[in-house]
C-alpha positions in Angstrom: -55.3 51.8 -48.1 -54.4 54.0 -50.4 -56.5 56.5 -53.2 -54.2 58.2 -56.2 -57.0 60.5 -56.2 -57.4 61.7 -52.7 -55.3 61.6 -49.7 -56.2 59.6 -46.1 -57.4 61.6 -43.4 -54.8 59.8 -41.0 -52.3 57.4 -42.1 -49.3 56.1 -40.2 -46.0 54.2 -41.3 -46.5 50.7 -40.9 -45.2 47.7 -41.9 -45.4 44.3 -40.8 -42.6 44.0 -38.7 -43.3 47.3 -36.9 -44.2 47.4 -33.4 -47.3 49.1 -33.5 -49.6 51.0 -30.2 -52.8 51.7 -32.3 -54.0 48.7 -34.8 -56.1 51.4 -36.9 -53.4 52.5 -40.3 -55.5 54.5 -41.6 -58.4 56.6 -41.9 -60.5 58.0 -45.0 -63.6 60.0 -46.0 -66.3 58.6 -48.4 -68.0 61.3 -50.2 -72.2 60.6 -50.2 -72.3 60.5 -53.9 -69.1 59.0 -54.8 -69.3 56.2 -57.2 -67.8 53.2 -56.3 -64.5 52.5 -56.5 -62.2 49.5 -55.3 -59.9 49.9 -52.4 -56.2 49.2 -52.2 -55.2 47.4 -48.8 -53.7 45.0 -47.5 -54.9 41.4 -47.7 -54.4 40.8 -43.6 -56.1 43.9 -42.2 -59.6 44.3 -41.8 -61.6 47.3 -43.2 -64.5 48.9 -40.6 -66.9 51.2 -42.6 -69.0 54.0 -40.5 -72.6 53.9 -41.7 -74.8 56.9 -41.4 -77.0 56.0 -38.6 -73.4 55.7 -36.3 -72.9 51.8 -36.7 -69.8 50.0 -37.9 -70.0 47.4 -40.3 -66.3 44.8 -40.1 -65.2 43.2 -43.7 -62.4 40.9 -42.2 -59.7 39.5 -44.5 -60.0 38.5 -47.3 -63.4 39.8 -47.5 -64.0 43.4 -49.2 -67.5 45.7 -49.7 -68.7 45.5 -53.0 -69.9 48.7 -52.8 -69.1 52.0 -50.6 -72.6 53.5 -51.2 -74.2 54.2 -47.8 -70.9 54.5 -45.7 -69.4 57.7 -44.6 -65.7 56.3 -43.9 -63.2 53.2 -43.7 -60.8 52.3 -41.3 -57.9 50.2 -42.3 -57.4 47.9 -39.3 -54.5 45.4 -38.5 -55.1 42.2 -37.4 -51.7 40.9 -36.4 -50.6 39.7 -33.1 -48.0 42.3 -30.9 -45.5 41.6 -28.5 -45.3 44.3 -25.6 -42.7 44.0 -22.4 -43.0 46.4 -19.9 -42.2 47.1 -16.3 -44.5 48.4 -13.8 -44.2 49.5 -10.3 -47.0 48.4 -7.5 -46.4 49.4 -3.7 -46.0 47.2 -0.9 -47.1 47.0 2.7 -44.8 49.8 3.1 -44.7 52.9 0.9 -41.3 53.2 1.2 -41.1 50.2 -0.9 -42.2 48.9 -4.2 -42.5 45.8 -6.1 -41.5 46.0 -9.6 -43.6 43.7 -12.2 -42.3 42.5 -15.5 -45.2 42.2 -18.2 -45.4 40.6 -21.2 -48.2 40.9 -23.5 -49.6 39.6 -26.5 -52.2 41.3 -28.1 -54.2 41.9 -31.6 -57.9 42.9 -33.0 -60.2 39.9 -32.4 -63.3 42.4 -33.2 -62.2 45.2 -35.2 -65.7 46.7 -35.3 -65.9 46.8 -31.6 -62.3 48.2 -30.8 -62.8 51.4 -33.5 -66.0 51.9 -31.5 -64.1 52.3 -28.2 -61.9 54.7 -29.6 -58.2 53.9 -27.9 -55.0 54.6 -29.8 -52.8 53.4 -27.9 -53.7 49.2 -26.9 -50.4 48.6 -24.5 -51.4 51.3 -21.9 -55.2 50.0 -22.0 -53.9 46.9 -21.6 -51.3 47.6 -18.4 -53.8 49.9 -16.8 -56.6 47.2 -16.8 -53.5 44.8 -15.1 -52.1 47.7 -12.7 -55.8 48.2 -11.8 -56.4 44.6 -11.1 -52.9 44.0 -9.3 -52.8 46.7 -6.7 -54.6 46.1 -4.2 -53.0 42.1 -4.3 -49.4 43.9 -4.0 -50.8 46.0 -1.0 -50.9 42.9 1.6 -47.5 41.4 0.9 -44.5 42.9 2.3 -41.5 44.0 0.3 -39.5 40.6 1.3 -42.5 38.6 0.3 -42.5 39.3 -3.4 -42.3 35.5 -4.3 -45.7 35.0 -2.5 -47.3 38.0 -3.5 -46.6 37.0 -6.8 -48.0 33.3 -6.5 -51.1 35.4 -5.2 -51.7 38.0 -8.4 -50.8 34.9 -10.7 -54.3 33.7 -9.4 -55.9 37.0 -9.2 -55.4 38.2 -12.2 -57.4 35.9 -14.5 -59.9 35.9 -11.9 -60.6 39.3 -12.6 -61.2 38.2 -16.9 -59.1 38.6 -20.3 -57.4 42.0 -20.6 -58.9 44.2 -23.2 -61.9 41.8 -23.9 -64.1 44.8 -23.8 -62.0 46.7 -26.4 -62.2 43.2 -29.4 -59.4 42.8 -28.4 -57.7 39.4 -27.7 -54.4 38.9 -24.9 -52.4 37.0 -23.2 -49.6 37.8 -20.6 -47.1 36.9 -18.1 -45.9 38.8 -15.1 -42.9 38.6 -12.7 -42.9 40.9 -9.7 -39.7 41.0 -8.0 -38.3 43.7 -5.4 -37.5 47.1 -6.2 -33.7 47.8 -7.1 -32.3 49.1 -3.8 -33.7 46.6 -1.8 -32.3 44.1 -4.8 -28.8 45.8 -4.0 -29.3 45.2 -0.3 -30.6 41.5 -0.6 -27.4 41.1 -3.0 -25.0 42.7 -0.3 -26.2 39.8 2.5 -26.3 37.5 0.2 -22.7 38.1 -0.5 -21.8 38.8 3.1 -23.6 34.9 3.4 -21.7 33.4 1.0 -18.5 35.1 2.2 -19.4 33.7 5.6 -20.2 30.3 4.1 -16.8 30.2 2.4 -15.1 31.2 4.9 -17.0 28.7 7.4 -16.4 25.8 5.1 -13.4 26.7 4.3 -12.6 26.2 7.9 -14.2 22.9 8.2 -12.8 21.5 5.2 -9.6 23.1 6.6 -9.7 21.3 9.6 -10.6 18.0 8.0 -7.4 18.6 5.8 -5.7 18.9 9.2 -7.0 16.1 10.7 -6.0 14.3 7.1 -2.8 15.5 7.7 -2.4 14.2 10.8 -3.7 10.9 10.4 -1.3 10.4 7.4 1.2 11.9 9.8 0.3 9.4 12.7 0.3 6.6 10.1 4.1 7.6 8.6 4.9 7.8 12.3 3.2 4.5 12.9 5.2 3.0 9.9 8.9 4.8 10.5 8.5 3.5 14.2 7.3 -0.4 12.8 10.4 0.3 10.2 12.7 1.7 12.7 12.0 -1.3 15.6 11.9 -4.2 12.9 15.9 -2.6 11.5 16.6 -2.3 15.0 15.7 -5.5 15.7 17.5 -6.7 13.0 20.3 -4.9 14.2 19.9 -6.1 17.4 19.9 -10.1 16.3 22.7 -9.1 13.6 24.7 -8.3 16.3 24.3 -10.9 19.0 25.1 -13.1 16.0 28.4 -11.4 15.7 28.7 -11.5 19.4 28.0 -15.1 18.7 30.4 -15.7 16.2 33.4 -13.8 17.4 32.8 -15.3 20.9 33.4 -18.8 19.0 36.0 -17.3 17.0 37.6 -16.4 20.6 36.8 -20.0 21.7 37.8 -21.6 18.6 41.8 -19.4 19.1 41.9 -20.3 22.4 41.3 -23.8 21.8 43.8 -23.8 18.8 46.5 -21.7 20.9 45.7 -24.2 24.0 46.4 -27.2 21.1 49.2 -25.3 19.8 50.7 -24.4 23.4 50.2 -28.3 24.2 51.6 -28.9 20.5 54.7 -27.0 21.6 55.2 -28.5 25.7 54.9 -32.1 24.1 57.2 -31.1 21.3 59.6 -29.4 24.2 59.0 -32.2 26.0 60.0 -35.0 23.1 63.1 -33.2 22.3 64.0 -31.9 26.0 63.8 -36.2 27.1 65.8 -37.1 24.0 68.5 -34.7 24.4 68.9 -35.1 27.5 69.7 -38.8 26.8 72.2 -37.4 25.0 74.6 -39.3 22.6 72.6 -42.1 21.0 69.3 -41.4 21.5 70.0 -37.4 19.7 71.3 -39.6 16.9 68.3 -42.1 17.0 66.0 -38.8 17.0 67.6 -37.0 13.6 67.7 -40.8 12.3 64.2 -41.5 12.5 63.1 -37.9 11.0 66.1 -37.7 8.3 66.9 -41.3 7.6 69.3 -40.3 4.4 71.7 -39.0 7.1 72.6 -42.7 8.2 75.8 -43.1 7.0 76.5 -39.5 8.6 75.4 -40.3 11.6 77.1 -43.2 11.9 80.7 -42.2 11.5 79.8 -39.3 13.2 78.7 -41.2 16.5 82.2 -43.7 15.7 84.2 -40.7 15.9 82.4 -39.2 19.4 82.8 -43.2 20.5 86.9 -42.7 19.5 87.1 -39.3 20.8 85.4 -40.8 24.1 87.7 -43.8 24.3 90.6 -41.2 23.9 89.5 -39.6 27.1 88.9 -42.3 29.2 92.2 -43.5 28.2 93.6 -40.2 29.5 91.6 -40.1 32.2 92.5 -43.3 33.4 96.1 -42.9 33.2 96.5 -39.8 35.0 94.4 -41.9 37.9 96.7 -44.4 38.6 99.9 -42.1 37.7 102.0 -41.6 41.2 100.8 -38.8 43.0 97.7 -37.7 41.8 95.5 -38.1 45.4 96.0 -40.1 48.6 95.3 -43.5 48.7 92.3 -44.1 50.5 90.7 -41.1 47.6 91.6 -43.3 45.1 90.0 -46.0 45.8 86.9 -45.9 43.9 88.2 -44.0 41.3 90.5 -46.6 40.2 87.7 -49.4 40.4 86.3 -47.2 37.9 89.0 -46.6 36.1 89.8 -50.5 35.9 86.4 -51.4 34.7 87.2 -49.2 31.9 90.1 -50.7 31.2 88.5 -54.2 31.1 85.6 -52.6 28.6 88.2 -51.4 26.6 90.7 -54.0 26.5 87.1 -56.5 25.8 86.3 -54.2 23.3 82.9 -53.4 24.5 81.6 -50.0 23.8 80.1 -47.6 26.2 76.8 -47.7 26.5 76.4 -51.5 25.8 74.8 -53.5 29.0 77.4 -56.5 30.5 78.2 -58.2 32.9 80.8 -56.6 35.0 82.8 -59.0 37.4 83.0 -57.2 40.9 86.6 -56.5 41.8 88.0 -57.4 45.1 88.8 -54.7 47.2 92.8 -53.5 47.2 94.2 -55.1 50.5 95.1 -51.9 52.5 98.5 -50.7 52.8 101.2 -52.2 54.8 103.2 -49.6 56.9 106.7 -50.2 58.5 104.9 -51.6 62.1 101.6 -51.2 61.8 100.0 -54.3 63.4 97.3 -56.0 61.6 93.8 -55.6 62.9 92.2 -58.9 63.9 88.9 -60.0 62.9 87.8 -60.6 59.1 88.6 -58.0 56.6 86.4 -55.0 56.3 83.8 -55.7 53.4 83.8 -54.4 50.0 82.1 -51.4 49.4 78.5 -51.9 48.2 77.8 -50.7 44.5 74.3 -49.0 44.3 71.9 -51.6 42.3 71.1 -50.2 38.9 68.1 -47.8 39.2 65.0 -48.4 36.9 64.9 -47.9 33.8 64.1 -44.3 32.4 60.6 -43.6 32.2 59.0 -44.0 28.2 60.1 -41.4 26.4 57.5 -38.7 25.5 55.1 -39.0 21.9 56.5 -37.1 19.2 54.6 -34.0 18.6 51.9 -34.1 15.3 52.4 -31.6 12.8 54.9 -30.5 10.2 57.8 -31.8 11.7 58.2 -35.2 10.1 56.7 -38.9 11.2 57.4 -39.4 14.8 59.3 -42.7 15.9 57.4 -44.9 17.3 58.8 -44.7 21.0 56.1 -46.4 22.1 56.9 -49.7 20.8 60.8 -49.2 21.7 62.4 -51.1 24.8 65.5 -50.2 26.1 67.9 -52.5 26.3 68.9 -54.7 29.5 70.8 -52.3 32.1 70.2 -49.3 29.7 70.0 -46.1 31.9 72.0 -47.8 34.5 72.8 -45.3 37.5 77.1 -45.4 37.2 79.1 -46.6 39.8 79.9 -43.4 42.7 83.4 -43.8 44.7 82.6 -45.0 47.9 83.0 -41.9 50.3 86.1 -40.9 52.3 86.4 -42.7 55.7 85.8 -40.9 58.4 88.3 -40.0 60.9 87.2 -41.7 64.2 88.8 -42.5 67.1 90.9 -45.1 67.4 90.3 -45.9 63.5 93.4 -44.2 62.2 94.9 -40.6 61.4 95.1 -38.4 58.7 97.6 -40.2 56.3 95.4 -43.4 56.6 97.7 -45.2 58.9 96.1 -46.9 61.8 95.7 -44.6 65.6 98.0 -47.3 68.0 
C-alpha cells in the first residue's frame, strides 16, 4: 500500500515471485481525524486494521473498508502460498550421531487477523521449531543405522501432534526425509563400495569359473569330435588300405597267373618247335609251311636240293664202302647191307624218308681161304634186323598267341613205317675159342 502523501511506517520489497519470511508488506499509521481516503494495494493481499479497543478487523481480497474512521492502523498482508526447504539436524540414540531431516514446507495466511495478532516475522522458523519440537524426542529412540525406521515412525508422529502453525492463521503442509548424518553417509558409502567390490570380484569369479567350465566342455566336445573325426579317417584309412592290400595282392595273383600262362605259353611253344626240329628235315619244312604258306614253292626246291645234296652223299658214302680196303671183312658186313639198300632206293627211285618194303638180303657166304675146311651143320643165320620201333609220340599243340594259326597236328598221322628205327650193323664177332682168329679165318 502505498500514500503520495505520507510514507509507511514499515515497508519491505516484495513482489510476487519473492520468497518471502514475514507475510505482513507493510505497515501504516491512521491519523484519529483523518478523513477518508482510499487505499492503494494489491488486489491478492489482505488488509488487517487495528481498532482502538486492541482488536483486529481482516478485509480479505477483494474486499476493502469503506471507511478508515475508527482504526488506528493497516497492515498489508500477503496471502500467497510459500515454498520453504530446509535441513535440520535431530540426535540419535547416540550423541555422537545425528540424523539429518530434509523439510519441505508450504505455507501462507489462512487468518490474517489472527497471525498479526501473534506477532512472528519470520513464518519458516515458527514453522521448523514447531516440527523440530515435535520430532525430537521420536529421533531419540532410533539408532543412527535405523534412520529408515525412525523415519517411518515421525511420518506418523508428526501429524499426530496437529497442523504446523495452525495457531498462528496460518495454513501448511510438509514432507520430511531424515537420513544419516554425512560422515556416517561417507562410511555407509565406503562398505558399500568395499561390498560391491567384493561382489564383483566374487561373481566375477563364479561367472569366471562357469566360463572355464564352458571352455572346457567346448573343449571336451572338440576333443570328442577330433577323436570321432580322427578314428572314422583312420578307419577309412585303415579299409582304404586293406583294399589296396586287396587289390595288389590280386594284382600279384593275377602276374603270377599270367607269368605261370606265359612260362607254360613258352615250355609248350619250346616244346612244339624243340619236337619238330628235332624231326628235322620234313617236318621243319611242314612247320614254316603251315605258318608261312606263300613260301611253298621255296620250300619245295629247297627240300629237292637237300634231297640231291643227300643222294650225293650216300652216293659217296656208298662207294668208298665197298672200295678195296676201307675195313676188314667181317666190319663190313652190315655196312654194306646198308649201303646196298641204298643203292636199291636209289636205283628204284624212292626217296628217303618214304616207307617200303625192303626185301631182306641174304647174308654174303663167308670167305673161302686156301684150306680152310668148311664147317658142318647149316649155315649160321642172318643177322636179325631190329623190328621198327613205334611210331613217335603226337607231336606237341602249337602254342596260342601271336605266332600265327597252329597246324593242326592233332589230326595228322604219320605215315606207315614213318619214324622207323634204321637198320644198326650187326656187331663184331667175338673172338672165342675155337671160332676163328683175328683175320676172320677159322681156329683149326
Amino acid at each position: 500500500m502505498s500514500d503520495p502523501r505520507r510514507h509507511p511506517d514499515w515497508e519491505q520489497p516484495a513482489d510476487r515471485h519473492t520468497q518471502l519470511i514475514d507475510p505482513v508488506i507493510t505497515v501504516q499509521q491512521l491519523g484519529r481525524f483523518e478523513v477518508f481516503r482510499k487505499l492503494q494495494t494489491r488486489i491478492d493481499h489482505a488488509l488487517v486494521f487495528s481498532t482502538t479497543k486492541g482488536g483486529y478487523v481482516a478485509f480479505l481480497p477483494p474486499h476493502r473498508p469503506g471507511s478508515t474512521r475508527g482504526y488506528t492502523a493497516v497492515y498489508e498482508v500477503d496471502m500467497g502460498v510459500h515454498h520453504v526447504r530446509a535441513d535440520i539436524e535431530l540426535p540419535s540414540d547416540n550423541d555422537a550421531h545425528q540424523f539429518v531431516v530434509v523439510v519441505e514446507l508450504s505455507w501462507r495466511v489462512a487468518d490474517p487477523a489472527l497471525f498479526v495478532a501473534s506477532g512472528h516475522r519470520d513464518v519458516p522458523r515458527l514453522l521448523l521449531g514447531e516440527l523440530e519440537q515435535t520430532a525430537r524426542p521420536v529421533a531419540r529412540r532410533f539408532a543412527i543405522a535405523e534412520s529408515a525406521q525412525a523415519e517411518g515412525e515421525l511420518l506418523r508422529a508428526l501429524p499426530e501432534a496437529g497442523p504446523l502453525g495452525r495457531d498462528c492463521g496460518l495454513h501448511t503442509s510438509w514432507t520430511v526425509r531424515l537420513r544419516r548424518d554425512q560422515e556416517n553417509i561417507d562410511h555407509q558409502l565406503r562398505m558399500q563400495a568395499i561390498q560391491h567390490g567384493t561382489a564383483e570380484q566374487i561373481l566375477t569369479e563364479e561367472l569366471g569359473m562357469r566360463y572355464d567350465v564352458q571352455l572346457d566342455q567346448r573343449a571336451r566336445r572338440q576333443d570328442e569330435l577330433t577323436t570321432g573325426r580322427a578314428l572314422a579317417y583312420g578307419g577309412q584309412q585303415h579299409q582304404l588300405a586293406l583294399q589296396q592290400q586287396q587289390w595288389e595282392h590280386q594284382q600279384r595273383v593275377e602276374l603270377s597267373r599270367q607269368q605261370a600262362e606265359l612260362q607254360r605259353v613258352e615250355a609248350e611253344k619250346i616244346a612244339f618247335y624243340q619236337w619238330h626240329l628235332e624231326q628235322g628235315g620234313v617236318h621243319g619244312w611242314a612247320l614254316h609251311l603251315a605258318q608261312h604258306p606263300e613260301d611253298s614253292a621255296l620250300v619245295m626246291r629247297t627240300m629237292r636240293e637237300d634231297q640231291l645234296q643227300m643222294i650225293r652223299d650216300q652216293m659217296s658214302l656208298v662207294s668208298q664202302v665197298l672200295s678195296d680196303g676201307g675195313a676188314e671183312r667181317h666190319e663190313l658186313q652190315g655196312p654194306k647191307q646198308l649201303a646196298l639198300r641204298a643203292m636199291n632206293d636209289i636205283l628204284s627211285q624212292r626217296l628217303p624218308g618214304v616207307p617200303h618194303e625192303a626185301a631182306p638180303l641174304a647174308p654174303p657166304a663167308p670167305p673161302q681161304y686156301p684150306g680152310q675146311i668148311a664147317p658142318q651143320g647149316p649155315p649160321p643165320a642172318p643177322p636179325q634186323v631190329p623190328p621198327p620201333g613205334p611210331p613217335p609220340a603226337q607231336p606237341p599243340a602249337a602254342p596260342p598267341g601271336q605266332y600265327g594259326p597252329p597246324p593242326t597236328f592233332s589230326q595228322w598221322e604219320p605215315p606207315p613205317g614213318y619214324g622207323t628205327a634204321p637198320v644198326q650193323p650187326p656187331p663184331a664177332p667175338e673172338n672165342q675159342a675155337g671160332t676163328g682168329t683175328d683175320d676172320g679165318r677159322p681156329q683149326p
